[in-house]
C-alpha positions in Angstrom: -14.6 -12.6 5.4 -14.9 -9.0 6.1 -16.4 -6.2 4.0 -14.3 -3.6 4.8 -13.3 -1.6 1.9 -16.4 0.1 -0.1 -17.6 -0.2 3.7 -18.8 3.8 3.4 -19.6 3.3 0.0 -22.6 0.6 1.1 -24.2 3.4 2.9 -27.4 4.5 2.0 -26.6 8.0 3.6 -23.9 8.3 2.2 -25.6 8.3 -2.0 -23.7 5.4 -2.7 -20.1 6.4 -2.6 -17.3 7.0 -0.8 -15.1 6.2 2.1 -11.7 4.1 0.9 -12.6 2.7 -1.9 -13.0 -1.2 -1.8 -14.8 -2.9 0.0 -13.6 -7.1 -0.1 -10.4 -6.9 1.9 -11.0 -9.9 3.6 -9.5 -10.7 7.8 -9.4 -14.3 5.9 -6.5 -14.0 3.9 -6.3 -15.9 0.9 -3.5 -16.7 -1.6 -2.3 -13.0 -3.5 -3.2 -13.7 -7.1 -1.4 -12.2 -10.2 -3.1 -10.3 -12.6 -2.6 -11.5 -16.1 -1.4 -7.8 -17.7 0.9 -7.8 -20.6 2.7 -4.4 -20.8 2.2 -4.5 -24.7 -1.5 -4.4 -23.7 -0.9 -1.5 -21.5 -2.3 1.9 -24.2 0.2 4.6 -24.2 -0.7 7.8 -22.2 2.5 9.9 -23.3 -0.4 12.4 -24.5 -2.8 14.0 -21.8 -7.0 13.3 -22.7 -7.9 16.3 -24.3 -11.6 15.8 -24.3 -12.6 19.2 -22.7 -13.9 18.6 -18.4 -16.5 21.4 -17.5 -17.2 18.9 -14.8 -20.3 20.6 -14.3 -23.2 18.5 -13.4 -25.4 19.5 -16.2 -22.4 19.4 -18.8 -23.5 16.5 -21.1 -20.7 16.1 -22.4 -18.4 15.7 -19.4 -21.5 13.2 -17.8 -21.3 11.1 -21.3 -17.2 11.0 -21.3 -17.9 9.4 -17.5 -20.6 7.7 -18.0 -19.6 5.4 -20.9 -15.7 5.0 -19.6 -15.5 1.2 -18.9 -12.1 -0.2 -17.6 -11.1 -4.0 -17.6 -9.2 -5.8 -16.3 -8.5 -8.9 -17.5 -9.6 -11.8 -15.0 -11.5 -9.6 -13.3 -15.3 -8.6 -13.8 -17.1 -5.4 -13.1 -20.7 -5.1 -11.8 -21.5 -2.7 -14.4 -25.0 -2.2 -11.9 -23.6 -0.4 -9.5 -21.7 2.4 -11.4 -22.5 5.9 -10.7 -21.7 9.1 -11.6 -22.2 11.5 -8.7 -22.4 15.5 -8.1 -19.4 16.0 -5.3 -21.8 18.8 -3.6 -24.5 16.1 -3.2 -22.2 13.7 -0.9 -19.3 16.3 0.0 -21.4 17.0 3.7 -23.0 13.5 3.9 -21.7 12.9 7.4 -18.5 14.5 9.2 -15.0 12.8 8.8 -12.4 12.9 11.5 -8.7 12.5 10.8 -6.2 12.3 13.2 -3.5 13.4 13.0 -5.4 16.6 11.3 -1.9 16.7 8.7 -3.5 14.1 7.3 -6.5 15.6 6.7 -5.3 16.4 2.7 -4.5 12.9 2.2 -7.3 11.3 3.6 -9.5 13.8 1.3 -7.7 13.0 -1.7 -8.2 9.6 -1.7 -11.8 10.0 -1.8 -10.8 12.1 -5.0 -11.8 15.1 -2.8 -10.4 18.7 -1.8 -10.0 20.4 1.8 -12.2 23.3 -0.1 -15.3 21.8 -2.0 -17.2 25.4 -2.2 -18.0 27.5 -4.9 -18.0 25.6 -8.2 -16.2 22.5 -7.1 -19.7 21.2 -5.3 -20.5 21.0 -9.0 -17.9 18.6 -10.2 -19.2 15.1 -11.4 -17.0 12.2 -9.9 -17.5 8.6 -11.2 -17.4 5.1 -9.3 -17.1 2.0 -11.4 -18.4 -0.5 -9.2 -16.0 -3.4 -8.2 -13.5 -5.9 -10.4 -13.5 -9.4 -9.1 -12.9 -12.7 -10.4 -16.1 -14.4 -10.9 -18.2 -15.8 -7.8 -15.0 -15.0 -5.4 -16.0 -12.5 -3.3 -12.5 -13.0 -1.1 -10.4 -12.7 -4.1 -8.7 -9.9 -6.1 -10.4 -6.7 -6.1 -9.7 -3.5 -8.5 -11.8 -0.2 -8.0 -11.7 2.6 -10.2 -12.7 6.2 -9.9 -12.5 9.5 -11.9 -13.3 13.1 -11.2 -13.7 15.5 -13.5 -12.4 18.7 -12.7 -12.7 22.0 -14.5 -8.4 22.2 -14.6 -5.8 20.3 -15.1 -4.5 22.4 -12.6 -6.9 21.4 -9.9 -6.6 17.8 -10.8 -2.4 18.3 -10.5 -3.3 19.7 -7.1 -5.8 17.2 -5.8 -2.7 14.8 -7.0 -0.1 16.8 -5.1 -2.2 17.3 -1.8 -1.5 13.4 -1.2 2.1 13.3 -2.6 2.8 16.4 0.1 1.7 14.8 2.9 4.2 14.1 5.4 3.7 12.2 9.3 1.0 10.0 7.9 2.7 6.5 8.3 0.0 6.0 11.1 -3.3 7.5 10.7 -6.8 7.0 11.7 -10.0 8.1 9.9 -13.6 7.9 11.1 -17.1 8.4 9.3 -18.8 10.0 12.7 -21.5 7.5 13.8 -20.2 4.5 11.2 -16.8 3.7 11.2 -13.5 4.2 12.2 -10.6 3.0 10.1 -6.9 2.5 11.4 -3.6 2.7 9.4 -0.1 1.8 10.0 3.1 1.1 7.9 1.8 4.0 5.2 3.9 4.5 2.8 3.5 7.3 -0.4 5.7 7.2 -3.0 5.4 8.8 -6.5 6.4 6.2 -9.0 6.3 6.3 -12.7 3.6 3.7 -14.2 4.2 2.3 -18.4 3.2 4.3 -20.6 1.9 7.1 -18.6 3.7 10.5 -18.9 2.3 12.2 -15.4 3.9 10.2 -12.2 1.5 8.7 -10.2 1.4 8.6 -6.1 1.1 5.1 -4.9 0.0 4.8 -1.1 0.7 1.2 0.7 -1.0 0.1 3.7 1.2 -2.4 6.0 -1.7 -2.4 8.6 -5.6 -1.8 9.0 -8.2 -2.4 11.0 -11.8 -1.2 11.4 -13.8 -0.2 14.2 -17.6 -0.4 14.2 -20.0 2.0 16.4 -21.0 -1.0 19.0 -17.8 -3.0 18.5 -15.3 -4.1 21.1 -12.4 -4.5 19.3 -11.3 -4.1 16.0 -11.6 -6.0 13.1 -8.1 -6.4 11.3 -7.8 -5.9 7.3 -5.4 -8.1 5.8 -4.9 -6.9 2.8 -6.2 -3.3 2.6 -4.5 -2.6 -0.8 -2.5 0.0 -2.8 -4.2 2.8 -3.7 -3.4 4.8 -6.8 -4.0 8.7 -7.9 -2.9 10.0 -10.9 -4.0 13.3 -12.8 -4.8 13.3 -16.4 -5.6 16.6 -17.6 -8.7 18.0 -15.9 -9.3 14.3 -15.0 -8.3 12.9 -11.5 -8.1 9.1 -11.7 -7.7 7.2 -8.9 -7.4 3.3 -8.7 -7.2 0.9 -5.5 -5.8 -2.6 -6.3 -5.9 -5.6 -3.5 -5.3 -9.3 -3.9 -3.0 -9.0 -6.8 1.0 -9.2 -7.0 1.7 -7.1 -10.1 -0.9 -3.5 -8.9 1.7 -1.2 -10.8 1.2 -3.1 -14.2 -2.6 -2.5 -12.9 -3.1 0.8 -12.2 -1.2 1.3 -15.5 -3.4 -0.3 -17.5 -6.5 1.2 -16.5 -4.7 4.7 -16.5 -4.2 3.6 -20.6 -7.9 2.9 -20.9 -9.0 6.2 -19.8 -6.5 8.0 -21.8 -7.7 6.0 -24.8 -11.0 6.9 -24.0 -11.1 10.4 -23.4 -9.1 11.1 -26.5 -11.8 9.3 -28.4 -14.3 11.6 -27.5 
């Protein structure tokens, strides 16, 4: 197996987070598993969280929403250990990103949950990673990751959202972490699809192909199964979820979409 996904995430210069979100696709393949999600389990979002987002790093409030959010998925376990909840100015310059083609730029940005613009008060936003969701002691198998920002709008969380649903001429695209990685796509696909029970539509990106290139590699290393990645904004919250390994990832994304809505609204 290759660790490819979390790959920038595992990075001590980079705090701990960041890159594409989930790090177990594996070049060994593997059987796709199915999820066991009923949709009468999936909570209703119809209404947006209404918990108020400062987002501000020394809001208490906003850090507690974060930091005691805890999705499931059933099947699936979460390392609880390594979940963090992060200041975007402390990683936002942590190492320079190239995309190519630069249209993609937007996209590649939002699915780190970030903005072309991270100045002024947006260095102060707190974003939270939730560690990885695997099926006990199978390091190869289905894989969920789930991350939230907190943003001081729901109008900047709409636009983070919309950044990735604009983007056009990205069915191949590469991005590289200068000095760590290079990661190559093919076959993408965005689409904004409606997932149960939540009222905002969601943008799902697909991946047919991916490979990554280390610094003092020859060739690449081919992802099998890089995943489908997820971003959907509710309220000031931007929520973004990257499923692998399983069959049914909509029924997914929608539940965990449910549990943050629950939660925030419990606040």
């Amino acid at each position: 197996m290759t660790t490819v996904r979390i790959w920038e995430r595992a990075l001590p210069a980079m705090a701990g987070i960041w890159g594409l979100a989930a790090l177990a696709g594996c070049t060994g393949g593997g059987e796709t598993a199915e999820a066991a999600v009923s949709a009468d389990a999936v909570p209703s979002t119809t209404a947006e969280p209404t918990a108020a987002a400062g987002a501000s790093s020394d809001d208490d409030e906003v850090r507690g929403v974060l930091e005691s959010f805890d999705p499931q998925v059933e099947g699936l376990e979460r390392d609880a250990s390594l979940m963090e909840v992060l200041v975007t100015g402390t990683f936002a310059d942590n190492g320079e990103v190239l995309v190519e083609p630069a249209e993609c730029t937007a996209l590649s940005a939002a699915l780190d949950l970030m903005t072309t613009d991270e100045s002024g008060d947006r260095a102060d936003d707190l974003v939270a990673d939730y560690g990885p969701m695997q099926e006990p002691g199978d390091d190869d198998g289905p894989l969920v990751n789930v991350f939230v920002r907190a943003f001081d709008s729901a109008e900047d969380a709409a636009a983070l959202v919309a950044a990735a649903s604009d983007s056009s001429g990205c069915d191949a695209y590469t991005r590289e972490r200068v000095g760590f990685a290079e990661f190559a796509f093919e076959g993408v696909t965005i689409d904004q699809v409606e997932l149960a029970g939540v009222d905002a539509p969601a943008v799902r990106l697909d991946v047919q192909g991916a490979a990554m290139t280390l610094p003092d590699a020859t060739e690449p290393d081919t992802i099998d199964d890089w995943g489908t990645d997820y971003l959907v904004a509710m309220g000031p919250y931007a929520l973004h979820v990257t499923v692998a390994g399983l069959d049914d990832r909509d029924e997914v994304a929608a539940e965990v979409a449910g549990q943050l809505a629950a939660h925030v609204d419990a606040q």
